[in-house]
Backbone as a chain_set.jsonl record, in Angstrom:
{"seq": "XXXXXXXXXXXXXXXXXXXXXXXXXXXXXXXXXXXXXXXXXXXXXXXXXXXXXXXXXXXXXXXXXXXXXXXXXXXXXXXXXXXXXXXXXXXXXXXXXXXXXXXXXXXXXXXXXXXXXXXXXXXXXXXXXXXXXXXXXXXXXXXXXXXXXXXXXXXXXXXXXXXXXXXXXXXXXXXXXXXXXXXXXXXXXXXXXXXXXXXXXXXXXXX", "coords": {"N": [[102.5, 100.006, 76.871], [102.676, 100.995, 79.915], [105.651, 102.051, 82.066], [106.545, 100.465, 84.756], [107.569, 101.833, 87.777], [110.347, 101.891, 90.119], [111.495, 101.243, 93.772], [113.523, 101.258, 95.845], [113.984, 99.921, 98.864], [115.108, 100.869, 102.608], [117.23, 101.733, 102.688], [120.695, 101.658, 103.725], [123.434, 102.559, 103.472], [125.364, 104.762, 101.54], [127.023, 102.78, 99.91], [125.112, 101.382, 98.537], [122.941, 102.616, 98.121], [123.869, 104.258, 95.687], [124.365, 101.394, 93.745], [121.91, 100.461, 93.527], [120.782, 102.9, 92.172], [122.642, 103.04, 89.628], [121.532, 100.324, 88.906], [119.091, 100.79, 87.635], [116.743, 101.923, 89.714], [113.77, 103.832, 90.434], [113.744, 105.718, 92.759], [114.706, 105.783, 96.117], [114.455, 104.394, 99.394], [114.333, 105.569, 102.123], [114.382, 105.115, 105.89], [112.938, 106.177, 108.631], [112.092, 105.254, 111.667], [112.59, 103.908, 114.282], [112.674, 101.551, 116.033], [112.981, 99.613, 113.746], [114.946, 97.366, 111.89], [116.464, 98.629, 110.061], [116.677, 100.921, 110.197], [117.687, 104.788, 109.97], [120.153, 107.343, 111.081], [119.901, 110.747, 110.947], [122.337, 112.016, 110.317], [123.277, 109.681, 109.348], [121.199, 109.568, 106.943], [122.141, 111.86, 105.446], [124.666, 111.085, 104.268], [123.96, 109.436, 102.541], [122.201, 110.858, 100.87], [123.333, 112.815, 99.951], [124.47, 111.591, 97.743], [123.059, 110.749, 95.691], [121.75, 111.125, 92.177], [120.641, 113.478, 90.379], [116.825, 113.566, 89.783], [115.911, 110.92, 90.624], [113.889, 110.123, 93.005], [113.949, 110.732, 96.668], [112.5, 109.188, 99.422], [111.602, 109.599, 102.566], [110.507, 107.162, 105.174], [108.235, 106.713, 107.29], [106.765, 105.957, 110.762], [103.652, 106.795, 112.511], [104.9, 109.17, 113.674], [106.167, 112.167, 115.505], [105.217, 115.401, 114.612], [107.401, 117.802, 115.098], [109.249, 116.295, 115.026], [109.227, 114.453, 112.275], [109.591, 117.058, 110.659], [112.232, 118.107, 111.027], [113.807, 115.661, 110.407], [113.296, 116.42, 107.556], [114.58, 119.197, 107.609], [117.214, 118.641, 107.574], [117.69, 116.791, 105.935], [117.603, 116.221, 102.413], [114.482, 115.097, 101.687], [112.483, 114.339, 99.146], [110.183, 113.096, 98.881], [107.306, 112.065, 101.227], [106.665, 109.333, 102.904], [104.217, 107.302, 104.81], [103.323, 105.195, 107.634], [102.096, 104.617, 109.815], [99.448, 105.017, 111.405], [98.251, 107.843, 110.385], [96.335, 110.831, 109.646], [94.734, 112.346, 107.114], [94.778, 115.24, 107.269], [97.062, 115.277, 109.225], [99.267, 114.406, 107.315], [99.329, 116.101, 105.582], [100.022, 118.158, 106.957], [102.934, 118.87, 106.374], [102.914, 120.054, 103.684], [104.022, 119.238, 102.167], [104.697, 115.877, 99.543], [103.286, 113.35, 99.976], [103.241, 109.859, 100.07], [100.721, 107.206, 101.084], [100.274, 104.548, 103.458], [98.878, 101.3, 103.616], [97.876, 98.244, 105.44], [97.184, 95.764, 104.621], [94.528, 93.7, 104.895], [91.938, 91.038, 105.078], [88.552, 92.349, 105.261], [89.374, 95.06, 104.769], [88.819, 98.11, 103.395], [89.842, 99.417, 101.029], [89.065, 100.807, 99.067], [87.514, 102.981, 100.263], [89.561, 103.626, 101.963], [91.498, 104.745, 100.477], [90.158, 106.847, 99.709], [89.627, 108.359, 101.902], [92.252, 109.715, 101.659], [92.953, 111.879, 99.73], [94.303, 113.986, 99.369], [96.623, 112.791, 98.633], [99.615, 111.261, 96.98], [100.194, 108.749, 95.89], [98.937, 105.286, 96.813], [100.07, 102.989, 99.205], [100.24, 99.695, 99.272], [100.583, 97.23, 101.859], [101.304, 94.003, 103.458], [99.606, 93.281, 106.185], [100.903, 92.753, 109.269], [101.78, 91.809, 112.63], [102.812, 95.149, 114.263], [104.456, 97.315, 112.367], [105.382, 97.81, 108.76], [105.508, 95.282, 106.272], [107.377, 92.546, 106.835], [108.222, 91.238, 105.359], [106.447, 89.88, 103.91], [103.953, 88.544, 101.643], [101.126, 89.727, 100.157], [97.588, 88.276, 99.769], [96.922, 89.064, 96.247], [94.335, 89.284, 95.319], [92.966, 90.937, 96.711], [92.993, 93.448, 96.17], [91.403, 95.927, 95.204], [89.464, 97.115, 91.583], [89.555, 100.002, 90.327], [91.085, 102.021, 92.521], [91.213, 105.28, 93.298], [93.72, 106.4, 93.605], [97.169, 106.132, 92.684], [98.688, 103.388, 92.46], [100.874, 101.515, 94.385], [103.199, 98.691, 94.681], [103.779, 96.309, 97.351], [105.412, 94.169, 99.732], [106.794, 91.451, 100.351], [107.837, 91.231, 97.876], [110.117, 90.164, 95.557], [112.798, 88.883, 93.464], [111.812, 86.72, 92.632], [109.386, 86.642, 92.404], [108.277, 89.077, 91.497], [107.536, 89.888, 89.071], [105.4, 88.001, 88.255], [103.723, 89.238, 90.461], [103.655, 92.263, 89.022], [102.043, 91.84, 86.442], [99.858, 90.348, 87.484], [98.73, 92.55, 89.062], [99.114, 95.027, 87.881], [100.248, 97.795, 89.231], [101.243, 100.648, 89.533], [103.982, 101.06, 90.745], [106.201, 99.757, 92.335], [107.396, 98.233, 95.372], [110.466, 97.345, 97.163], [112.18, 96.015, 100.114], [113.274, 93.712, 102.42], [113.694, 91.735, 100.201], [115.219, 92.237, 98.671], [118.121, 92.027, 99.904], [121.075, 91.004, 101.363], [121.374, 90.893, 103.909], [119.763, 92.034, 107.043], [119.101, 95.482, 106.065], [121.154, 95.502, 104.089], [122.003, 95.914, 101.549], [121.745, 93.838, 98.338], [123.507, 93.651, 95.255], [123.651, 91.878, 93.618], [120.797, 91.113, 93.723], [119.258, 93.282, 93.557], [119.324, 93.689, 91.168], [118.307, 91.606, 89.647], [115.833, 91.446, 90.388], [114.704, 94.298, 89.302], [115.124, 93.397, 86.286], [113.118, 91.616, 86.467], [110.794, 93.154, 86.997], [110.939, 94.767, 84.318], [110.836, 92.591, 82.407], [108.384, 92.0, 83.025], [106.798, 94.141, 82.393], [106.908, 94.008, 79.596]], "CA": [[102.249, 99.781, 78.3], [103.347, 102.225, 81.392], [106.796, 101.566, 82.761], [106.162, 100.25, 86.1], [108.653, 102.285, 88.355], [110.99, 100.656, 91.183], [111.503, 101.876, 94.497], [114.504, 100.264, 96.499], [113.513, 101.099, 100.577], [115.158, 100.532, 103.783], [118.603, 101.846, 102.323], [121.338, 101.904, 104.592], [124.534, 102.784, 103.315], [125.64, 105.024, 100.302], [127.78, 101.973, 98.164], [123.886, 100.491, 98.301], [122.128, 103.724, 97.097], [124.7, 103.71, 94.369], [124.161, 100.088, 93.468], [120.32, 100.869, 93.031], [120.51, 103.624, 91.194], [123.61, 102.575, 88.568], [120.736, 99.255, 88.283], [117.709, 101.447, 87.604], [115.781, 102.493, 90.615], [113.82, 105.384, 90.476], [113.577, 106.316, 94.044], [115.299, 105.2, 97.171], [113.486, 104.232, 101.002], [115.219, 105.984, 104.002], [113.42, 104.787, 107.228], [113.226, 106.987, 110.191], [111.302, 104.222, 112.866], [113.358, 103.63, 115.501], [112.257, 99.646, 115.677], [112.717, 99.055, 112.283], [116.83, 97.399, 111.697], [116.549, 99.718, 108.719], [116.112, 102.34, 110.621], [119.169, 105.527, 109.828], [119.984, 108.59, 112.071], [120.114, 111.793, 110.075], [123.423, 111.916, 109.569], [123.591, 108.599, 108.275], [120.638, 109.612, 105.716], [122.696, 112.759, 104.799], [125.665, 110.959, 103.876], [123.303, 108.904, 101.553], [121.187, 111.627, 100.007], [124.432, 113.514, 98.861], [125.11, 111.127, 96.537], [121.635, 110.627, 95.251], [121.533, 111.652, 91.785], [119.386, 114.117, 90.231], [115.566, 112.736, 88.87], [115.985, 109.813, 91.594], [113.687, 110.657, 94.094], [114.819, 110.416, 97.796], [111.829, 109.403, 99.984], [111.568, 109.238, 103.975], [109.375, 106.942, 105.575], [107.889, 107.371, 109.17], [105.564, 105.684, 111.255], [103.433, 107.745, 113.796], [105.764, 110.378, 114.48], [105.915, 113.329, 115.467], [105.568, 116.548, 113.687], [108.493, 117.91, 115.099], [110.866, 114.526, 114.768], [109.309, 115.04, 110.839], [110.016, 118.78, 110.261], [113.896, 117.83, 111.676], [114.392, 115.349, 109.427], [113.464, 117.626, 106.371], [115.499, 120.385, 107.595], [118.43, 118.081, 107.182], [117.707, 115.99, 104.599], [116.708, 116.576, 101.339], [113.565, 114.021, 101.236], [111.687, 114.973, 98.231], [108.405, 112.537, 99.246], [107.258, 111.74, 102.52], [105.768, 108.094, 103.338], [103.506, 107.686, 105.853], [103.347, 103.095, 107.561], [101.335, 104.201, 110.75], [97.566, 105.546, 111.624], [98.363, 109.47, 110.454], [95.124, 110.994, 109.365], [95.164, 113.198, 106.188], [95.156, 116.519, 108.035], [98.497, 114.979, 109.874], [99.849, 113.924, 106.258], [98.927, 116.855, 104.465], [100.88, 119.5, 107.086], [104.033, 119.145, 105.991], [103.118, 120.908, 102.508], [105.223, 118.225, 100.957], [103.997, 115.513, 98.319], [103.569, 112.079, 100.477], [101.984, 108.691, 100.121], [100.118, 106.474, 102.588], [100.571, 102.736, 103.428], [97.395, 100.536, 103.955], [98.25, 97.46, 105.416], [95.682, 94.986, 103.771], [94.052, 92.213, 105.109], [90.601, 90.756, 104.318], [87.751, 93.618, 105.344], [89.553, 96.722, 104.825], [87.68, 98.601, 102.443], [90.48, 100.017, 100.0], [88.605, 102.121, 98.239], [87.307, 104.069, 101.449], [90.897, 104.002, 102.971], [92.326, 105.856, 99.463], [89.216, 108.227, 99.901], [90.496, 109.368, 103.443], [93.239, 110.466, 101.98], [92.516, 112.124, 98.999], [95.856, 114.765, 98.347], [98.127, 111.308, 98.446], [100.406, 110.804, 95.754], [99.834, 107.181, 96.028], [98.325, 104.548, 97.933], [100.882, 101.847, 98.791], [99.937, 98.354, 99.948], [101.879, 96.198, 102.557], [100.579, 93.011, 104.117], [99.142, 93.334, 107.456], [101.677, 91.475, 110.313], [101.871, 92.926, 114.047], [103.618, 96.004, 114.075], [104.784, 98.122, 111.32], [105.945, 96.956, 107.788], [105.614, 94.031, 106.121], [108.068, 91.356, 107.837], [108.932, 90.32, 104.124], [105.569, 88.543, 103.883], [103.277, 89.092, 101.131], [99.647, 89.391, 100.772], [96.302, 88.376, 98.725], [96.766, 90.409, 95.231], [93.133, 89.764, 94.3], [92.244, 91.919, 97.484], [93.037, 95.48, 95.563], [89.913, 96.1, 93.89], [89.694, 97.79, 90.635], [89.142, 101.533, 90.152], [91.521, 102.536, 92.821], [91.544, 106.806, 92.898], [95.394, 106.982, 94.187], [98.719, 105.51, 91.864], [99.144, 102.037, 93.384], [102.187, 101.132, 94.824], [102.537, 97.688, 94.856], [104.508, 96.212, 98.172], [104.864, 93.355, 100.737], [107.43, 90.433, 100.309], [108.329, 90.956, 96.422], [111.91, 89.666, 95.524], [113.117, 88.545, 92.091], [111.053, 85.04, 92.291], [107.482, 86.849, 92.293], [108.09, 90.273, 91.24], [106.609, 89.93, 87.735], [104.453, 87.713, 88.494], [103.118, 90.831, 90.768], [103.854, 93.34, 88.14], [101.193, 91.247, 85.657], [98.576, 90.167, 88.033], [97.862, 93.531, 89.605], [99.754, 96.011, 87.326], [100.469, 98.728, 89.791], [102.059, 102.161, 88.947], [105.317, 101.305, 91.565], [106.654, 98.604, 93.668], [108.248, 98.914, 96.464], [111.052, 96.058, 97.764], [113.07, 95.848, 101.022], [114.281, 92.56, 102.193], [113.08, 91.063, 99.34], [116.617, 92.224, 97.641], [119.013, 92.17, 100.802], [121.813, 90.234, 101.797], [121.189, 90.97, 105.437], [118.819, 93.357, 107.371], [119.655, 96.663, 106.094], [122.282, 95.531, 103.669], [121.705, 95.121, 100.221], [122.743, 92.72, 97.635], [123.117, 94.048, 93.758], [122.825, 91.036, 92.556], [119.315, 90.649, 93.791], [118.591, 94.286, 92.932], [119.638, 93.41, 89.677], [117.431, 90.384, 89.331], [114.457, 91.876, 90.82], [114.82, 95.114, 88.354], [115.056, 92.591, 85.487], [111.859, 90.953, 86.635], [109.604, 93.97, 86.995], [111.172, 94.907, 82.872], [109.959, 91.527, 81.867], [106.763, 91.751, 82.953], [106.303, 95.147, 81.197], [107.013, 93.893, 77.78]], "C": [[103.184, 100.657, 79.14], [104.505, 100.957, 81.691], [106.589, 101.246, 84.303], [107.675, 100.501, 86.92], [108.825, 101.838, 89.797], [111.085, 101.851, 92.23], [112.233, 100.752, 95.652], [114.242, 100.965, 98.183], [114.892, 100.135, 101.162], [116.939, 100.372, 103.591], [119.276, 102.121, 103.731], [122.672, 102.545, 104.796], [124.671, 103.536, 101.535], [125.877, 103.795, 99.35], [125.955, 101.652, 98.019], [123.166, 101.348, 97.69], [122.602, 103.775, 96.033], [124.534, 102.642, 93.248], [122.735, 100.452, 92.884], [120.434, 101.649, 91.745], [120.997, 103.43, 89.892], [122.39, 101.202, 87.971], [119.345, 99.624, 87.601], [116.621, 101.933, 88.548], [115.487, 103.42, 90.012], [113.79, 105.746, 91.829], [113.865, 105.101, 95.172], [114.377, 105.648, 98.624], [114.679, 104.807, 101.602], [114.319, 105.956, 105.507], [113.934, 105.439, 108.304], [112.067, 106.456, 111.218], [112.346, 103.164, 113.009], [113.332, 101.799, 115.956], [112.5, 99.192, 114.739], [114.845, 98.473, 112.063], [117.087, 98.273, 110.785], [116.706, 101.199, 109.174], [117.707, 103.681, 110.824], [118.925, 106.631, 110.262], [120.29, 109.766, 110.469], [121.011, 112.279, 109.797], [124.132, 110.859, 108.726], [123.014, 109.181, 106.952], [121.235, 110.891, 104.688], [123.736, 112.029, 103.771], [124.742, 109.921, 102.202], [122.692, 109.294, 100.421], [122.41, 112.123, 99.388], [124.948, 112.982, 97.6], [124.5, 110.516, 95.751], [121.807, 111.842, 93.461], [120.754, 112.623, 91.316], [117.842, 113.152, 89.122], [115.364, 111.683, 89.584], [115.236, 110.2, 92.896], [114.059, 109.753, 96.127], [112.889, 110.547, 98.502], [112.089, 109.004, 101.505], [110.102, 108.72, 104.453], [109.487, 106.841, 107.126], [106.607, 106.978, 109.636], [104.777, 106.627, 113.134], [103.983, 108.483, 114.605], [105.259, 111.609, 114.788], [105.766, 114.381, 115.08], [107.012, 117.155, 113.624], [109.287, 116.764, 114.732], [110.569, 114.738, 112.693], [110.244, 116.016, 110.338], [111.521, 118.689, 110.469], [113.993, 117.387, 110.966], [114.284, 116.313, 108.194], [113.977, 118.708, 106.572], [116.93, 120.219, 107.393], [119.08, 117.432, 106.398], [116.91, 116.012, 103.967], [115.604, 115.453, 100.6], [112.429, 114.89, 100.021], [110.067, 114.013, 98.314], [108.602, 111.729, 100.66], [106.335, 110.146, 102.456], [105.253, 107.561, 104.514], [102.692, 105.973, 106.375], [102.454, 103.225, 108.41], [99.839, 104.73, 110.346], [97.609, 107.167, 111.375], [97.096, 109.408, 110.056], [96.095, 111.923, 108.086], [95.632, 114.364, 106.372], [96.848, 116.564, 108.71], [99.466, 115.257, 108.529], [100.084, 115.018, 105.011], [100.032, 118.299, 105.153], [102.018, 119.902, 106.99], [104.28, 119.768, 104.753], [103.985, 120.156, 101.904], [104.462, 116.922, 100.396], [104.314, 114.386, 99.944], [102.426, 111.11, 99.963], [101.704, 108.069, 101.103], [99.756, 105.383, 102.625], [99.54, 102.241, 103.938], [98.354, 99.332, 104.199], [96.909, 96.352, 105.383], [96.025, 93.679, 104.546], [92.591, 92.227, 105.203], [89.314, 91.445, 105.428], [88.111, 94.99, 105.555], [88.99, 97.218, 103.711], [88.883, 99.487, 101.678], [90.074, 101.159, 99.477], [88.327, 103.746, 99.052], [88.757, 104.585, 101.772], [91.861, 104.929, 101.651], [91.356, 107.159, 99.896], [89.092, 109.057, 101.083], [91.576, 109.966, 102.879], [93.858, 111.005, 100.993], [93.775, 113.096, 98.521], [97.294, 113.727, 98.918], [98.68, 111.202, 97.272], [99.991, 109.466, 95.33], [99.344, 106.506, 97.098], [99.067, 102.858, 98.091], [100.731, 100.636, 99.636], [100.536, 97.606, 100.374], [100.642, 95.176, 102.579], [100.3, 93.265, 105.471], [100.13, 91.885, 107.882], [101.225, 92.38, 111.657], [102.763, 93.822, 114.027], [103.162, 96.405, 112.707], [105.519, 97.325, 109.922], [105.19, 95.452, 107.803], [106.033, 92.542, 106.377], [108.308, 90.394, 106.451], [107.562, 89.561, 103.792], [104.616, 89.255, 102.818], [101.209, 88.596, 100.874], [98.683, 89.331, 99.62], [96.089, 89.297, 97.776], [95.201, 90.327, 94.772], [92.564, 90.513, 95.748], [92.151, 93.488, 97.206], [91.958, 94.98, 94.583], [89.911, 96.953, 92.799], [89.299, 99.339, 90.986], [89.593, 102.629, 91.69], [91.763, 104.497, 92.466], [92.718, 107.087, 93.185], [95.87, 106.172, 93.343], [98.23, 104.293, 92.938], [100.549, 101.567, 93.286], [102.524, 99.683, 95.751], [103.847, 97.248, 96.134], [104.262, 94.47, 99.403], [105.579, 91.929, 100.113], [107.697, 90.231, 98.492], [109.595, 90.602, 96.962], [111.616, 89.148, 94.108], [112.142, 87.219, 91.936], [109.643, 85.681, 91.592], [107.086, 88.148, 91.824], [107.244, 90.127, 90.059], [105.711, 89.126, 87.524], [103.034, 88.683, 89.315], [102.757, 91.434, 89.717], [102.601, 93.0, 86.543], [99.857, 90.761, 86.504], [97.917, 91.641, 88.2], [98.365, 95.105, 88.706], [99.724, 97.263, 87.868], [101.321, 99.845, 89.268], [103.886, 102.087, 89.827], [105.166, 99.93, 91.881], [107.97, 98.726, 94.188], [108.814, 97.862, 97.179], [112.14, 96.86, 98.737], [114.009, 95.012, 100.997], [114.378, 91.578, 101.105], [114.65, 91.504, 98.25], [117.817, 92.845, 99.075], [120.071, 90.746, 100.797], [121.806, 89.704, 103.229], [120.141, 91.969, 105.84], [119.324, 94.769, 107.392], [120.838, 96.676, 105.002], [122.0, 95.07, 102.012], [122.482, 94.678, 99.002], [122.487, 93.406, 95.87], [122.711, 93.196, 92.926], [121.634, 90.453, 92.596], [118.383, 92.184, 93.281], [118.592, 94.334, 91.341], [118.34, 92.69, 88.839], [115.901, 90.913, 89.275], [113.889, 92.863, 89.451], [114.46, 94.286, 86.923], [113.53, 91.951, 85.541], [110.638, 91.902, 86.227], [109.937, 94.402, 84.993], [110.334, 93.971, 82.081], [108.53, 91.668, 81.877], [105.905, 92.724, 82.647], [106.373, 95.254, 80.053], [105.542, 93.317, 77.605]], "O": [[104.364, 100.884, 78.873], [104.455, 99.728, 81.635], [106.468, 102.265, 84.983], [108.651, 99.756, 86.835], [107.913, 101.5, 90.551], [110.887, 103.032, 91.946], [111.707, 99.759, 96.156], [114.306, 102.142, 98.534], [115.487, 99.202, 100.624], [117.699, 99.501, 104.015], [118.691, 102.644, 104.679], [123.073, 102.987, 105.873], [124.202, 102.99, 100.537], [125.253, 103.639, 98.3], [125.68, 101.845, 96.835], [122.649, 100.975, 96.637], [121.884, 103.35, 95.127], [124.556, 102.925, 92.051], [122.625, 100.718, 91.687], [120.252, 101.237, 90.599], [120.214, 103.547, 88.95], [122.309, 101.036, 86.753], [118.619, 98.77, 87.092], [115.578, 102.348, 88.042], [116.221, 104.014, 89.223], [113.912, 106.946, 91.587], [113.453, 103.941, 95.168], [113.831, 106.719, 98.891], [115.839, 104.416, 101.476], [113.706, 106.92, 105.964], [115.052, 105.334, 108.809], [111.173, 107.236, 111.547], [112.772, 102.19, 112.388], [114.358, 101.133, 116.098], [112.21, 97.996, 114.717], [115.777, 99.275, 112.126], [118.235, 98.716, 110.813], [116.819, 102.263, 108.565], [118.596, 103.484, 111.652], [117.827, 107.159, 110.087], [120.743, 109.506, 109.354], [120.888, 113.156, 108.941], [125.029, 110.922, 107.886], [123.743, 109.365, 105.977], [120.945, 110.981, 103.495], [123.689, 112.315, 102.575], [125.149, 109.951, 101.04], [122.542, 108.675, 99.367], [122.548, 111.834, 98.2], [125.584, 113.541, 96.707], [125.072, 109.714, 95.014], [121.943, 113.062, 93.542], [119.801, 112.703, 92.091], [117.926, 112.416, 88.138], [114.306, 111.191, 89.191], [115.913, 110.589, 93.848], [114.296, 108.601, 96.489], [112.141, 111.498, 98.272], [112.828, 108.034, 101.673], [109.013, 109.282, 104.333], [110.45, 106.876, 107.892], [105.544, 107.407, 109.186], [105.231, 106.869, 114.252], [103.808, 108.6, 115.818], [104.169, 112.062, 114.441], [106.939, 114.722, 115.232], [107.726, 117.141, 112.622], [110.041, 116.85, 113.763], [111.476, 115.077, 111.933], [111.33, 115.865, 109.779], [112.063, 119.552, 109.779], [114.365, 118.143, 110.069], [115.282, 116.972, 107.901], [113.897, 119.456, 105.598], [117.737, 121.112, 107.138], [120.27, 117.327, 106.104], [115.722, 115.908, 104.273], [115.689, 115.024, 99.45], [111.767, 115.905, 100.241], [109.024, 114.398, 97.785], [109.547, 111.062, 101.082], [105.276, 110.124, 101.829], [106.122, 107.348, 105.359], [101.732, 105.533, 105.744], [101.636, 102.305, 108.362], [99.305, 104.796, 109.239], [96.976, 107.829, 112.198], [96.525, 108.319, 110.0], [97.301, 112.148, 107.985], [96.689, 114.729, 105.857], [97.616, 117.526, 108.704], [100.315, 116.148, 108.567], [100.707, 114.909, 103.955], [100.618, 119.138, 104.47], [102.363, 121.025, 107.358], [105.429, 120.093, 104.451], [104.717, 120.628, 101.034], [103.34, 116.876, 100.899], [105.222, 114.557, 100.758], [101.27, 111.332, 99.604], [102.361, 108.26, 102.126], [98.866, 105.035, 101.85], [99.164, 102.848, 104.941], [99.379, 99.192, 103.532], [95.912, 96.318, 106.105], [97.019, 92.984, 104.761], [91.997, 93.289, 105.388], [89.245, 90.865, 106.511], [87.523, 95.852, 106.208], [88.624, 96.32, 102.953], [88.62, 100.666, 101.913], [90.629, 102.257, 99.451], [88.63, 104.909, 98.786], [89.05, 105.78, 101.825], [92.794, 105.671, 101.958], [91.778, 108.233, 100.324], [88.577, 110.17, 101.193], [92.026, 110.882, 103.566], [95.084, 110.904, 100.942], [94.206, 112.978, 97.375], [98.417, 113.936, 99.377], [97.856, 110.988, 96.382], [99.395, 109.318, 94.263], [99.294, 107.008, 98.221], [98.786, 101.864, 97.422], [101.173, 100.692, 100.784], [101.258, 96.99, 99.589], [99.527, 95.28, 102.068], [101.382, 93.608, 105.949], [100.224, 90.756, 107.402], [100.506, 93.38, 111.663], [103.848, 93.334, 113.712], [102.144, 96.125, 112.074], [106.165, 96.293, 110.106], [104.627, 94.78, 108.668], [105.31, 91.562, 106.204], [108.516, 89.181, 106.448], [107.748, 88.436, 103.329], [104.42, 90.46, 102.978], [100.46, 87.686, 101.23], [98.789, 90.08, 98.649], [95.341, 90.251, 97.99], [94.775, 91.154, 93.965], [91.337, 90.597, 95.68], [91.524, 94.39, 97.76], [91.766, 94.138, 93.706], [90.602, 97.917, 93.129], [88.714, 99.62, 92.032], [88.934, 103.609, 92.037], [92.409, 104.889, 91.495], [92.945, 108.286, 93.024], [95.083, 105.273, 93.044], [97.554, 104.398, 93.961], [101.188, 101.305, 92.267], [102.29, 99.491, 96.944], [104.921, 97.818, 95.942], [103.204, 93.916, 99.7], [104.856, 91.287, 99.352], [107.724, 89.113, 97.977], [110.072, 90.636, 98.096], [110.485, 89.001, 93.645], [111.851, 86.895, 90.784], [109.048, 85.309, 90.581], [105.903, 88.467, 91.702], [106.044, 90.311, 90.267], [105.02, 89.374, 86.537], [101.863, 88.793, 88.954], [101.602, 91.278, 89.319], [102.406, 93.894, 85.721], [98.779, 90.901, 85.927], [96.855, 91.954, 87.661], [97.868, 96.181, 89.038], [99.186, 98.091, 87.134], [102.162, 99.559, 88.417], [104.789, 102.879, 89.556], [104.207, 99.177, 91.711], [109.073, 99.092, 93.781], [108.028, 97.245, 97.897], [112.768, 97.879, 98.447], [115.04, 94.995, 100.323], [115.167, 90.637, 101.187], [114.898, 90.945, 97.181], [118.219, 94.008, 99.1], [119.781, 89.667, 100.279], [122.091, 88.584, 103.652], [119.668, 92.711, 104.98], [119.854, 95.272, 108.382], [121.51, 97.705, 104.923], [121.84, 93.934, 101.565], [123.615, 95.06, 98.709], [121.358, 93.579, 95.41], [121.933, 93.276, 91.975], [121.275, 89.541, 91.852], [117.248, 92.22, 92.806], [117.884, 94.986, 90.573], [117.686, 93.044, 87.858], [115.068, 90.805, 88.375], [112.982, 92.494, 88.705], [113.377, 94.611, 86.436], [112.888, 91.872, 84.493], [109.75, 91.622, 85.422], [108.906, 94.262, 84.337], [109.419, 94.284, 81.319], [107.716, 91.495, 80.969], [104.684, 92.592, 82.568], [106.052, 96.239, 79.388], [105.111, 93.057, 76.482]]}, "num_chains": 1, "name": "protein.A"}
């Protein structure tokens, strides 16, 4: 069985990128939306990426920005995948010539299958829960709503934490999952010994 690979977001501070990675992450969240408490200026995310090992990918996520406000951050920081929470179109998603995925926020008549097939050179297709606004809000959502025969990676997302992760990681067996507060101490602050736990969970439920 495929290793189902982790993805720690909404980092805020090096010791915490550290922490992740020393626990197994493969790839760390850096949020650039300005609303979000998560949200780190580009010299914060520098001081973070520098100490990003190698094979760990560093992704930036971004809701309905701008091209320019994009293109800035990647001239400063070395994001190796772009993630994409608001209404971009593919054409938007696609002009940065860099690998990104694109966040569906699911709730009952979105058509999944259509909404991967908009957006067809995606790395992945990663599923929150529909709240108001952006993100998840920690809350998670109806796993029998992903329908089978997805054409994008699935990236599974939306109020995991160590309680329900492998329970996730066995219902819908996604290619990723992707936790925030779901392993924090505070907003923006994260706790190892829940990244720990969590990590542990998604292992289990790949044996």
């Amino acid at each position: 069985m495929a290793r189902t690979r982790i993805k720690i977001c909404g980092i805020t501070r090096p010791e915490d990128a550290c922490a992740a990675v020393e626990l197994g992450a493969d790839a760390l969240g850096l949020v650039f939306y300005g609303p979000s408490p998560r949200c780190v200026t580009v010299e914060q995310a520098w001081e973070i990426a520098r100490i990003v090992p190698p094979f760990v990918t560093l992704v930036g996520l971004f809701v309905n920005e701008s091209k320019l406000a994009v293109r800035r951050v990647m001239e400063a920081v070395p994001i190796q995948l772009l993630q994409f929470h608001g209404d971009e179109e593919e054409s938007y998603c696609r002009s940065f010539n860099a690998p990104y995925v694109k966040a569906a926020r699911v709730r009952s008549g979105l058509d999944l299958l259509k909404y991967a097939q908009s957006h067809p050179a995606a790395q992945g297709l990663l599923l929150d829960a529909f709240v108001e606004g952006y993100g998840g809000g920690g809350k998670t959502f109806d796993w029998s709503l992903v329908p089978p025969g997805l054409p994008l990676p699935l990236i599974l997302s939306g109020g995991l934490d160590e309680n329900n992760v492998a329970e996730a990681v066995r219902r819908v067996r996604p290619w990723a999952v992707d936790v925030s507060s779901g392993v924090e101490a505070g907003k923006g602050i994260k706790d190892a010994g829940r990244i720990a736990a969590f990590i542990a969970g998604v292992k289990h439920a790949d044996v």
